[in-house]
N, C-alpha and C positions, 0 to 999 in steps of 0.2 A: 552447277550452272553451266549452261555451253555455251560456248562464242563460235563464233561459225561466219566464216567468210565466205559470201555469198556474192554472186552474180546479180542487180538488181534489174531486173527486166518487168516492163509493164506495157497499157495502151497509154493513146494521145486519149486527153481532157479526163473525166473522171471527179470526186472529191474525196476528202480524208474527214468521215466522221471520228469522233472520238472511238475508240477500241469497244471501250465497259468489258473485257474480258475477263479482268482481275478476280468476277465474282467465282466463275466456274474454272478457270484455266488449270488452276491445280487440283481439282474435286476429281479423285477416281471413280468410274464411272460404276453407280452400284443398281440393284438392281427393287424396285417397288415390289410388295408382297401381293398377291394377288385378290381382286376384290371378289364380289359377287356376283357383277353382273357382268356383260361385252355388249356394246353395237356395235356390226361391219357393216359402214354402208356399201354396194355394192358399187357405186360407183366413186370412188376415193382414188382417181387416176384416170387421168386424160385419157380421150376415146371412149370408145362405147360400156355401158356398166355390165358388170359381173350378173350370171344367171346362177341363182340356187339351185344346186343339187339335192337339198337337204330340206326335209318337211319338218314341220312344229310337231313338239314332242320328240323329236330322235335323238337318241344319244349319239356324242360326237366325242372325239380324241383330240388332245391338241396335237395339231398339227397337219388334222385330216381335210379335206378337200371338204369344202362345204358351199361354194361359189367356181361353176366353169367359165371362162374367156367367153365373153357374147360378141366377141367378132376378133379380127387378128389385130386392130389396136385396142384389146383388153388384155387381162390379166385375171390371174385364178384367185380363188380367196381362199384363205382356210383358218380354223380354227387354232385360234390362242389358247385357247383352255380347253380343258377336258370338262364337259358339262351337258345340257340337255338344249335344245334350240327352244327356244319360250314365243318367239314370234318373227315372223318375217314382212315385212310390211314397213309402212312410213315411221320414221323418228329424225329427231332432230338433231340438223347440223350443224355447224360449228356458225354458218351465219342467219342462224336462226329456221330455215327454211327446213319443209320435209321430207325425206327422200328417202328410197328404199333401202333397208337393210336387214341385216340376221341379228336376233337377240337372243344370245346365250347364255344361260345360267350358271355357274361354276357348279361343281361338284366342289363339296366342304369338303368330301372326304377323300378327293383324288390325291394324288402326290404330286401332281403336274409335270412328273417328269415323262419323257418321252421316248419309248422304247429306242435304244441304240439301231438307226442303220448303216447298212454298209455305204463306203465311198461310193463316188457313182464316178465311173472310169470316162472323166472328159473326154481325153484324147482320143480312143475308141469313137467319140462322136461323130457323125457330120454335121457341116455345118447346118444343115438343117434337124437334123434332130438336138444340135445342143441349143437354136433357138428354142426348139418349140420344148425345153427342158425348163428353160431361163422364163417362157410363159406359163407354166403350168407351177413355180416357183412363187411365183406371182408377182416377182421382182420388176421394181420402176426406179426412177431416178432419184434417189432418196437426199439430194440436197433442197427439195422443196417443190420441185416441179411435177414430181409424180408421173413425169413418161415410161411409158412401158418399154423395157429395158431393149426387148429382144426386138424390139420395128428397130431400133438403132443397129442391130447387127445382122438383118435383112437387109443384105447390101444389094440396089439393082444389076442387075446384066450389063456389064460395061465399066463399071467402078469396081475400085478398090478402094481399101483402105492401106496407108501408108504409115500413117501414125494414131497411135493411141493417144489421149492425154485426159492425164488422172486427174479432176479437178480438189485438189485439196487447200484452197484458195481463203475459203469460210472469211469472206471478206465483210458479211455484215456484222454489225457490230453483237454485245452479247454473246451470240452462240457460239458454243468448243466442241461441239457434237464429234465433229470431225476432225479436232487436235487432239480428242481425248483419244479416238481410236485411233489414228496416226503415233503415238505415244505407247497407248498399252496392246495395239494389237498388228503392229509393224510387217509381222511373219503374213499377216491376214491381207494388209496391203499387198504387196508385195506379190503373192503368190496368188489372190483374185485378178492383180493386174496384170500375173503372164497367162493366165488362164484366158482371158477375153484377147490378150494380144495372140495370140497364139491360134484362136479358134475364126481370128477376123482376119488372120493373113497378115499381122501388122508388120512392118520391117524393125520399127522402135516403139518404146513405150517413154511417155514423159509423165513426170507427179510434179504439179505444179504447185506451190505451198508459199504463203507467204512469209517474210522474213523474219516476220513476228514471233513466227514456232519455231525457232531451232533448233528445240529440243526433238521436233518430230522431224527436221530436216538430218540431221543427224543420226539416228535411230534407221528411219527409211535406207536413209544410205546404209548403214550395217548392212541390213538384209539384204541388198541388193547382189550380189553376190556376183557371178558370171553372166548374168542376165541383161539384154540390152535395154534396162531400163535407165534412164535420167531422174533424180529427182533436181527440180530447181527451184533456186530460190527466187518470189517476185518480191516486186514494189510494192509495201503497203496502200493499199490504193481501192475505194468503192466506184465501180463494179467490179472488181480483178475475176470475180467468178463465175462472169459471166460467157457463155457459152465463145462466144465471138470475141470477147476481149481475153479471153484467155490463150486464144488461139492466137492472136495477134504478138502477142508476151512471149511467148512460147517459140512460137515460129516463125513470127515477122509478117505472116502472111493475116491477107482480108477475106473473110467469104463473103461475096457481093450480096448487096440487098437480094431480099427472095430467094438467095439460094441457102444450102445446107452445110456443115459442114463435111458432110460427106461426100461434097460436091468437089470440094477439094483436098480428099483424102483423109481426110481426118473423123476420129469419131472420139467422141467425150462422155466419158463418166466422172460419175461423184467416188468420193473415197468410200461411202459408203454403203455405194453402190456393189464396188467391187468385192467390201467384205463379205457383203449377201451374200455374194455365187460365190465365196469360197467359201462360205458354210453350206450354202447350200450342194455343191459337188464334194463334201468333204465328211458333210455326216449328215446328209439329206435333208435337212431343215430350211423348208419354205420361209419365207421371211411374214414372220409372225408375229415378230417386237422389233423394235428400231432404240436406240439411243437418240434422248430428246433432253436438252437443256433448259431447264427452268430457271428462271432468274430478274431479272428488272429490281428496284425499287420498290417496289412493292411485295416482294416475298418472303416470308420471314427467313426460310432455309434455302439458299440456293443451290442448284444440284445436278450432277449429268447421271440419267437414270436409263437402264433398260427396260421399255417399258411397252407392256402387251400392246396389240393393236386392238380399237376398241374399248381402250381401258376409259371410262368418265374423268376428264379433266378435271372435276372437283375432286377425284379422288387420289389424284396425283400431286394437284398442291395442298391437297389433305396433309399427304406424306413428304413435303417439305416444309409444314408450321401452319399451313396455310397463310392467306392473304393479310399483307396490316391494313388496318384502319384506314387508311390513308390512301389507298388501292384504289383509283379511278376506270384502268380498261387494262383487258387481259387481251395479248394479240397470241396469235400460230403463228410461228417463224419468225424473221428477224424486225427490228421497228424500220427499215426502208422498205420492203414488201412484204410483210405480213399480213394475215386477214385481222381483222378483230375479231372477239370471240363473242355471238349473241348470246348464247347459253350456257352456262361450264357443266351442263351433264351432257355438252354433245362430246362424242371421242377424241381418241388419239387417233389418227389415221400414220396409213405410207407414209405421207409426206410432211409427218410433223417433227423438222427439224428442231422446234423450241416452243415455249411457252414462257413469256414474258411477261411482268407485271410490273404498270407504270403509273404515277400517283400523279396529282394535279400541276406537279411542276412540269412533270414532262407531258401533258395531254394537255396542255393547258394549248389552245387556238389562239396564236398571238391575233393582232390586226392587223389587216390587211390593208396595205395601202398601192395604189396605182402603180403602172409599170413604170420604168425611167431608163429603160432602154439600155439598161450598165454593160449585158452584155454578158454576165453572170451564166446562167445558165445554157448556153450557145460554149462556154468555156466551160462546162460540170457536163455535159451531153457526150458520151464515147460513141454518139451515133451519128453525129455531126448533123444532128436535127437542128430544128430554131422553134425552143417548145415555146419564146413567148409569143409566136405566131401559132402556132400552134392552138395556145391558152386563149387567145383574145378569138378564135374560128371557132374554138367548144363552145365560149359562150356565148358566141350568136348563133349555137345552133348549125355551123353552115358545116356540116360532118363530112361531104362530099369534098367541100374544098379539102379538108384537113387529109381527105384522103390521097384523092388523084392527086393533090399538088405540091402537097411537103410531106407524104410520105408518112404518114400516121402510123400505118400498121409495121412497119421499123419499129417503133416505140417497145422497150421491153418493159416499160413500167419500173422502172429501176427508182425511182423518185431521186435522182441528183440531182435534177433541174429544179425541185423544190427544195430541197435540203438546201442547195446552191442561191435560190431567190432572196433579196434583202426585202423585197415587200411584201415575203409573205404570201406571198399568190398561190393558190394550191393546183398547182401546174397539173402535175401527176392528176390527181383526181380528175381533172378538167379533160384529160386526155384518156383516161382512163371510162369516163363515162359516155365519150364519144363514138371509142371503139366498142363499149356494150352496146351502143345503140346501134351502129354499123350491123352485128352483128345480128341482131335482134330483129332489125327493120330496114335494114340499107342503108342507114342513114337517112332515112326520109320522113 
């Protein structure tokens, strides 16, 4: 057991859901046996979608290049398994919808394993070549948002970067994805984070980790060795991990609406973000499988898995017991921003931090009743929005106010202003459907 005296550092407003950690927090992270079949879709990370290098019928290697970057915000794709490519074309995605991707067939009879390559000598790099490394990698922000890693270390003419900071925060509730690798692969932190501090000019590196884990606050510190890194401990606190409130935790400092954090010197990754590039500069392994948390109420087995990309969602809570009876909705990622899932033969993608399953107690839609002004969610907003102004402009529709004049597009979708509401009002959504329509149509 470790006790661990910690510094509690957070942001202003925020909420404290309940953890649910208990299910996965000790479950060593093991690895699903390989199926039969893969989708990649090509576009599974923000910016532009992946182009096929590879035609139907070709045999492929796992690990080979089968999708190029279709612009400099993409990323490469490549093969999870060693198999044959069976189709390229529309299949379905996680919200039902159809979108282009590669369908690969396993080989029964391959070994899956992957011919050993050499290190690939960082330091040697420029900075421009170890971006355009970290893109062909195929590596994006693997706490859920799926940014392409290496636009974050395209730093413009004029900036720098001053500090790193490792987001190891895993503030929503459920997921261990990233306490389990902060625990069992500590060396991997550790030495992925001087690798990026080091190739982005950082002066320090900070790992920000909530005080929940101290077993991985403790461990991280081991490794740390001579290295100007910090790990620290925060505030248990939703959104802690979020881009902007981390920074704030961290540093004290604000990045003004509309701007970056590299605006004010700072640039952010996930913890397991950082693992990536140290596997992949350490034994050339594009990032092909990710560690993803299965769990909720609803699972018979719950479990933190390495698991291909592309692997069929049925086929992964296949290999935890599958679903009980009782199983209403399965979401991707954690229950304050996750997607739901319309179909479980759509994939695992990048960005699938978790797979939760939640039975009618917790899906259950209570009633909604009128606002009353309490003032709740204005106190749960770390953007210092006013979502119930906000909520009452979605539903009349007036998308322009919401925008030029309370600043709409600030909103990270975080849902504490609904978590936060005693009437129920489904804030989030409300503001969530506005900014699709902004986008979509102007708001008009």
């Amino acid at each position: 057991m470790f006790s661990i005296s910690l510094i509690s550092k957070s942001f202003d407003h925020g909420v404290h859901p309940n953890h649910h950690k208990d299910q996965t927090a000790d479950l060593p992270i093991q690895r699903v046996p390989f199926v039969a079949r893969y989708v990649l879709p090509l576009g599974q990370h923000i910016g532009a979608p992946a182009r096929a290098v590879v035609s139907v019928g070709e045999r492929v290697v796992r690990g080979q290049l089968i999708a190029e970057p279709g612009a400099f915000v993409s990323t490469a794709l490549h093969a999870p398994v060693s198999g044959t490519v069976r189709d390229i074309g529309p299949h379905r995605y996680i919200d039902g919808n159809f979108k282009p991707a590669i369908e690969i067939e396993a080989d029964p009879y391959a070994t899956q394993q992957r011919p050993p390559q050499p290190a690939i000598d960082w330091q040697a790099l420029t900075t421009e070549e170890f971006i355009a490394q970290v893109q062909q990698a195929g590596i994006v922000g693997m706490g859920g948002a799926a940014f392409p890693s290496h636009v974050k270390y395209a730093i413009p003419e004029g900036q720098s970067i001053e500090n790193l900071l490792i987001n190891g925060a895993e503030c929503e509730p459920y997921l261990t994805t990233d306490h389990r690798l902060m625990v069992e692969r500590p060396a991997a932190v550790i030495h992925g984070t001087e690798i990026v501090r080091q190739k982005l000019g950082a002066r320090r590196a900070t790992i920000g980790v909530e005080k929940n884990k101290p077993e991985a606050i403790a461990l991280l510190r081991q490794h740390v060795g001579d290295r100007p890194i910090e790990v620290l401990g925060l505030e248990v606190k939703y959104p802690q991990g979020a881009e902007k409130m981390l920074i704030k935790a961290a540093y004290d400092r604000e990045v003004p609406a509309g701007a970056l954090p590299r605006d004010i010197g700072v640039a952010v990754n996930n913890v397991g973000t950082v693992v990536a590039i140290f596997d992949y500069f350490d034994t050339g392994m594009p990032l092909i499988e990710r560690v993803v948390t299965v769990a909720g109420p609803g699972i018979a087995e719950p479990a933190n898995l390495i698991v291909p990309l592309g692997t069929p969602i049925r086929e992964v809570l296949r290999f935890c017991g599958g679903l009980k009876g009782s199983t209403r909705e399965v979401i991707m990622g954690g229950p304050m921003m996750g997607t739901p899932i319309a179909d479980l033969d759509a994939p695992v993608l990048k960005g699938t931090s978790g797979i939760l399953a939640f039975t009618a107690s917790e899906t259950a839609r209570p009633r909604e009743y009128p606002c009353i002004r309490c003032g709740r969610c204005l106190e749960a907003c770390p953007y210092f929005l006013n979502p119930s102004r906000l909520a009452r402009l979605g539903r009349a529709r007036l998308y322009e106010q919401m925008r030029d004049d309370y600043h709409l597009m600030d909103c990270v979708e975080c849902g504490a202003c609904t978590f936060a509401c005693p009437s129920a009002i489904p804030i989030v959504q409300l503001i969530r459907t506005a900014k699709d329509d902004i986008r979509q149509h102007g708001g008009k």
